[in-house]
N, C-alpha and C positions, 0 to 999 in steps of 0.2 A: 646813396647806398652802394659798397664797393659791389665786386661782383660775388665772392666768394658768400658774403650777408645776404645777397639778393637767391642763391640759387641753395643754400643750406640751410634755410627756416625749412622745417621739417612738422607735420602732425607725428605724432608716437605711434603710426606704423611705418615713420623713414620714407615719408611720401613725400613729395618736394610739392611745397606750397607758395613759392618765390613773393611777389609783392603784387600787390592787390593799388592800381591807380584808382582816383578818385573822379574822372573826366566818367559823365552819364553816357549814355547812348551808344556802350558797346556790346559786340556779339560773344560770347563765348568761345569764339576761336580768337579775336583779340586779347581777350584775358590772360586766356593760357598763353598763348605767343607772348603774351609782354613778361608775365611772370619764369616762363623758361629761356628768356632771351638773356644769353652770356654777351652778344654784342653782335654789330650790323658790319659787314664785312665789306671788303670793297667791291667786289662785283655787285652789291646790292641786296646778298642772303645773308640770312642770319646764322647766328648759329646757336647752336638750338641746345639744352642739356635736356637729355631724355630721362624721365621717371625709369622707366620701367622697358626693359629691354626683352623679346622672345626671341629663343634661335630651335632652328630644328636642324637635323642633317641632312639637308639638302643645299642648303647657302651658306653655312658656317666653315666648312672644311675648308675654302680657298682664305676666307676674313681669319682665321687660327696661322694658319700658314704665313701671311704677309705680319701679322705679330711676328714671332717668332723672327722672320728674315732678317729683322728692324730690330729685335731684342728688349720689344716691348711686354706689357703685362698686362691683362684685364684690371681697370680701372677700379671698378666698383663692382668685383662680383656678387654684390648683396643686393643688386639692381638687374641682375638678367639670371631669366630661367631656362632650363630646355628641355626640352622633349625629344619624342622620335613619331613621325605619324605617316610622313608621305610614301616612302618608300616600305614600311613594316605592312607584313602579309595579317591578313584578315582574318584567312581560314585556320591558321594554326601561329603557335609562338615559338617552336620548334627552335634553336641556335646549336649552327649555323643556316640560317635560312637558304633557303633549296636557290633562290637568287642570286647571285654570286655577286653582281654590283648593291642589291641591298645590303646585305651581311657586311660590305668592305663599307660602306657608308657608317653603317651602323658603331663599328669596330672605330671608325675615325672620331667620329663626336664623342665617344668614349675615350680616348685616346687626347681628344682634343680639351677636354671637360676635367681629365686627371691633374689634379693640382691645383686648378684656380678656382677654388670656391664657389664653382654655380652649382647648385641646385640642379638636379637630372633624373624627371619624370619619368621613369621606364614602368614597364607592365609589372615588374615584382614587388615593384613600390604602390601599384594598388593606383595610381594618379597620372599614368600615361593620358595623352589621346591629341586630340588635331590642337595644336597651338591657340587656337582662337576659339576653344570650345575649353580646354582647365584652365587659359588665365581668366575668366569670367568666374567659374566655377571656384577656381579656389580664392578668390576675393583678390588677386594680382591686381586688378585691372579695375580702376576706381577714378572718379569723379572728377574734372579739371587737370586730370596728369596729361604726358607727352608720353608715346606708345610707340617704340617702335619694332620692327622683325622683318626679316630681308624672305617677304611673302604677301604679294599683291592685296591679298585680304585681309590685311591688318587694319582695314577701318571697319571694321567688325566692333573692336574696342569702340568706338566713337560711340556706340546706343550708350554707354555712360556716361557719355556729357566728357569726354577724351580727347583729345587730337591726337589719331593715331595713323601710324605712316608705313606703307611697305614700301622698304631698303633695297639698294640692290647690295651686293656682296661687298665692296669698298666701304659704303656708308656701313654696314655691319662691324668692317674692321675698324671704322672710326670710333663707333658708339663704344667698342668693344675698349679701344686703347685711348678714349677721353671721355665716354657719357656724354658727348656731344657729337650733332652733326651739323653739316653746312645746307641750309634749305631754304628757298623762298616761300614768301607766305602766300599764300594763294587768296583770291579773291573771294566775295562769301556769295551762294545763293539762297534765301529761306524759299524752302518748299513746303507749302502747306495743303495738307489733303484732310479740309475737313467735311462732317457727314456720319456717315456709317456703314460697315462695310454690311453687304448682304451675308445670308450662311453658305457656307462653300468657296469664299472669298477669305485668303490668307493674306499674311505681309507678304510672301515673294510675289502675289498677283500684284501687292501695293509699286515692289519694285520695279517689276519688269512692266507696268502699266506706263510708270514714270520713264524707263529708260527708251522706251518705244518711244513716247512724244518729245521726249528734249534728243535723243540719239544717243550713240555708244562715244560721239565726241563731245554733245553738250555739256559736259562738264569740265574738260580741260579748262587750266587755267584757275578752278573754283574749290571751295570748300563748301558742302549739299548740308544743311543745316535742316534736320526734319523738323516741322510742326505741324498743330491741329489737331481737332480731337480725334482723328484717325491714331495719330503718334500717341496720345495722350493716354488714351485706351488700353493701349500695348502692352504686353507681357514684354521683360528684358528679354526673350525669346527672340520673339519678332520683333521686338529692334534691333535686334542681332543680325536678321536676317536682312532686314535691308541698308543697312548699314553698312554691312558684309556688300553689297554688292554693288557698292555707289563707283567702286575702282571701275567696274562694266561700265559704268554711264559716262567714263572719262574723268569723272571726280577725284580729288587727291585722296582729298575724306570727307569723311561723313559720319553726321554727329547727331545727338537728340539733346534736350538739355536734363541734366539730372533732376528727379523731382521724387513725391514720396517712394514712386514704386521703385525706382534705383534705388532708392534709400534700403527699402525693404528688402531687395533682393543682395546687396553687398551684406548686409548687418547677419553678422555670429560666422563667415567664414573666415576660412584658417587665415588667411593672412590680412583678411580685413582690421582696422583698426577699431579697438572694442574700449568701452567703460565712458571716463571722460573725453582719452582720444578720439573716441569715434563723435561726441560730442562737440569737440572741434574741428575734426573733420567734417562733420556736416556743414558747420559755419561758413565754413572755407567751400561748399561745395556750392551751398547757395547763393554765393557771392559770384562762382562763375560762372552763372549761368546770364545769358543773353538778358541784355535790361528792356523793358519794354519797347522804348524809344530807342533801340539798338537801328543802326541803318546798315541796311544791304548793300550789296554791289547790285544784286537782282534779286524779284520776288518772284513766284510762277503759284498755279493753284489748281488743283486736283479736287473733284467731285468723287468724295470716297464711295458712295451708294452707288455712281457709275462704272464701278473700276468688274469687271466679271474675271474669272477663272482665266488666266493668263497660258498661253502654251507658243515656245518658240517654236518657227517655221526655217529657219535659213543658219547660219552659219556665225552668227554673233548675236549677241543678248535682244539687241535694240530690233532684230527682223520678228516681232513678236506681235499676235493679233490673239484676241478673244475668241474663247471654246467652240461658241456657237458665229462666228466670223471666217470667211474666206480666206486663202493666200490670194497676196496681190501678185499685181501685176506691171512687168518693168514697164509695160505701154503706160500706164499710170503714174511714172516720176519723171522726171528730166536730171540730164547731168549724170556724173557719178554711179548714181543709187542704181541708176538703169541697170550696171553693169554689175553692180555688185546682186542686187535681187536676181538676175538673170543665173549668175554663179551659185549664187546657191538654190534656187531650182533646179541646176540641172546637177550638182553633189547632193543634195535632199531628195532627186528623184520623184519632184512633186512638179505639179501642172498649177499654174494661175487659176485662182476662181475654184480650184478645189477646196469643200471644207476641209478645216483642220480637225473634227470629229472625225474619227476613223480612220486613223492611220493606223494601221496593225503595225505591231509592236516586237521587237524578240527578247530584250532583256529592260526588265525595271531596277532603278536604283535609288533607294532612301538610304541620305547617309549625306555627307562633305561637311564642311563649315559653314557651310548656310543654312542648311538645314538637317542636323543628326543630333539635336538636343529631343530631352524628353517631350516635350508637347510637340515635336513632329512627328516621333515616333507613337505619341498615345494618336493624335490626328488619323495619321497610315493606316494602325491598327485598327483603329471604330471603321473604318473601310473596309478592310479587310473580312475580318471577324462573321464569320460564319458563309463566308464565299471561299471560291479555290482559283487559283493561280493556271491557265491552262498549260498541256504538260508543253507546250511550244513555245513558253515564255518564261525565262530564266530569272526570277526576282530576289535581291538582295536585301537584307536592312541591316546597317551596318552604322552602330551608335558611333557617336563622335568622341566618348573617352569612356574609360572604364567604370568611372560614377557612374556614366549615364548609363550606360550597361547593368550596371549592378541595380541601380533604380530600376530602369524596365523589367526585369525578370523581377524582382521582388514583387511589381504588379501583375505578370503576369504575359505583359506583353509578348515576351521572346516564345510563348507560346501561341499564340494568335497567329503572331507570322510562322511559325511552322506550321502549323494547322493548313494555315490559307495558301501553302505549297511555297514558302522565301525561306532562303536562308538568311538565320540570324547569326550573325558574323562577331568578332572581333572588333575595337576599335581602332580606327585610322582612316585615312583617305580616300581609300578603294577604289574607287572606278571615277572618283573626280578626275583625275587627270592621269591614271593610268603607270605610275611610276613603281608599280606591285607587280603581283599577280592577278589584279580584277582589269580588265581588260574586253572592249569589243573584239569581235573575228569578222573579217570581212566588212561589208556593209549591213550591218546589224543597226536596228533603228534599237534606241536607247530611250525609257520615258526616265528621265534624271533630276531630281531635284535637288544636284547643282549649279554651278554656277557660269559655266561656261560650257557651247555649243561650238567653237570652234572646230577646224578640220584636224583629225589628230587629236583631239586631243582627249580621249576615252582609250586610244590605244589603238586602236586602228585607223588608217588615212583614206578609209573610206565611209568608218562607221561614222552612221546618224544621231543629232542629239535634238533632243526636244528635252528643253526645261520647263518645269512646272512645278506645283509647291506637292509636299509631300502629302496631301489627298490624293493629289490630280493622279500623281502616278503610282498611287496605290490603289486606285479606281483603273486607272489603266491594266495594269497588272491584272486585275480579276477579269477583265473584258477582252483584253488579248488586242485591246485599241485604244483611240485614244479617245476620250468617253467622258460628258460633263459630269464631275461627282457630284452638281449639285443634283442629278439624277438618284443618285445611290445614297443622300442623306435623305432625300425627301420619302423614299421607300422605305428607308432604315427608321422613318419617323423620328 
């Protein structure tokens, strides 16, 4: 089959279905890689034709520009969407925004978008919000495709049963000016955590439980394949969520395999494939999914009933112990770790051996791409809800796009967290990573239910991050520390 037959069999949503081999014993990331591979190159990478392309303005403006310099064209702009979310303020929509490099961001991808037929989710269109919370939502992002967006959290897409990839700016201009990139396949690991999780036990405790025992490097090198009734269980919510976070644990991507509950949650969205195509798309979906006898590179296995309320301690994902559990101690590693544990004890402002219950607290934040979907916000708010925020601690909830937003107030939400002293914001990225106006001061300790605790990276180079799921620090929030919510379900009966 030449190549052009191999990568344009399409289902009738224009969704690239390539060629289906017939050899047993493969994973779902073999499938998709064989069915989107244009050819094996000489250094050994493939290259790859991507479904479905996401840009925001933050990585696109330099990939727009290197077109142009070339006198190139977007390829296939019926294959990439865009938005706006990192940089756009929270608290107001106001244009010209009061930021002066937002506003010129913003201005650029507009600019950048005028003419080439992508699609451009802004607030007036009703369908803005974080890249990896509307391509879910509007049915984009679907079953055995190839995903990619020049934004480390693009295996977010993989809880579809996806192989999805965060770009950096070059690979951008490539997808941009071929629908294809150059990339090696990565190795596969299945991780299975089966069991049941206890109450008060989310998917980010699933994550950050996993990232702790394999490390923020074990995954280099792999693609993290979730399984077990833990996964099985799952709302596409929470396989969003940890899916979303497998780039922390060093993974390229990570992926779940499609099965009814994907089925259910894609079917009758705008750009899902509907009637008989979605009929054959299902066909096509169940075919990529990992075959029994599929063989691993590695297997590893997790005790879901043991996994407890997760809260980071240090300075990257993987420095993370249990609610009711101590911070370690660099006497207690050798090598390396010594040094890095030590470092962030003394930027975290914390002693060995102290619990991680009661660290008082100055600013809560529910909101990012890991966690700013509706069931983390209905989650936060059953916590909140009929408690108060003390006046010493500054609490956010800040939906991940405008549905989601429109959904929670229609329940009622956006009232709960006023009530309980949070502002209910706008969507977009907010105090993920600080590229707004949501921002620490100083050495403010942060309870964050996103995705990264590094130095810096809340907006201040001193402020503190503690990640935990969006209970844990909506339980914090009401307490003024950091506090097992399985304490305040049990209460709340």
């Amino acid at each position: 089959m030449d190549r052009n037959s191999r990568i344009e069999r399409c289902v009738g949503s224009g969704r690239i279905i390539g060629r289906l081999g017939s050899q047993m014993g493969r994973t779902l990331l073999d499938k998709v890689w064989d069915a989107h591979a244009v050819r094996e190159l000489p250094n050994g990478q493939t290259q790859l034709f991507i479904g479905l392309h996401l840009v925001h303005e933050v990585t696109s403006p330099q990939a727009f520009q290197m077109l142009r310099e070339r006198g190139l064209k977007v390829r296939y702009p019926d294959r990439t969407f865009a938005t706006v979310d990192h940089i756009i303020p929270t608290d107001g929509a106001e244009r010209p925004f009061a930021d002066g490099m937002a506003e010129q961001m913003f201005v650029a991808i507009e600019d950048n978008l005028a003419g080439t037929g992508i699609p451009f989710f802004t607030r007036s269109g009703g369908r803005q919000g974080i890249v990896h919370v509307i391509g879910p939502e509007l049915g984009l992002t679907q079953p055995g495709m190839t995903i990619a967006c020049g934004d480390s959290h693009t295996s977010t897409h993989g809880a579809f049963g996806s192989i999805a990839f965060g770009i950096g700016t070059s690979q951008v201009r490539d997808v941009l000016a071929t629908q294809t990139m150059a990339v090696g396949k990565p190795r596969c690991r299945r991780i299975t955590v089966d069991g049941k999780l206890a109450a008060g036990v989310y998917a980010k405790d699933v994550i950050l439980a996993i990232i702790g025992k394999l490390g923020v490097q074990g995954g280099v090198g792999y693609a993290y394949e979730y399984a077990g009734e833990v996964f099985d269980g799952m709302t596409m919510d929470e396989r969003m969520t940890v899916c979303n976070m497998s780039i922390e644990g060093g993974a390229r991507v990570g992926y779940v395999n499609p099965d009814a509950t994907t089925y259910a949650y894609v079917t009758g969205r705008e750009y899902a494939p509907a009637g008989n195509d979605l009929v054959k798309a299902r066909a096509w979906w169940d075919a990529m999914a990992s075959d029994e006898d599929a063989i691993y590179d590695d297997e590893t296995e997790f005790d879901g009933y043991s996994i407890p309320p997760m809260v980071t301690w240090g300075i990257n994902p993987g420095q993370v112990v249990g609610v009711d559990a101590e911070i370690p101690s660099p006497a207690d590693v050798d090598g390396p770790d010594r040094q890095s544990i030590q470092e962030a004890l003394d930027h975290m402002q914390l002693r060995a051996g102290d619990s991680i219950a009661g660290i008082p607290i100055d600013v809560a934040f529910v909101g990012s791409c890991t966690n700013s979907r509706i069931s983390d916000l209905r989650e936060a708010a059953r916590i909140v809800e009929g408690r108060r925020v003390p006046n010493q601690v500054k609490a956010l909830a800040v939906p991940g796009s405008q549905r989601v937003k429109a959904e929670a107030e229609a329940e009622g939400l956006h009232e709960i967290f006023r009530s309980a002293g949070f502002e209910w914001r706008e969507a977009g990225c907010s105090m993920c990573l600080a590229m707004n106006p949501d921002k620490l001061v100083a050495d403010q300790v942060c309870a964050s239910s996103s995705n990264r605790n590094f130095k810096g990276r809340q907006g201040s180079p001193l402020g503190r991050t503690l990640l935990m799921s969006p209970a844990m620090v909506a339980a914090a929030a009401v307490a003024g520390e950091v506090v097992d919510v399985r304490s305040m379900i049990t209460v709340a009966g």
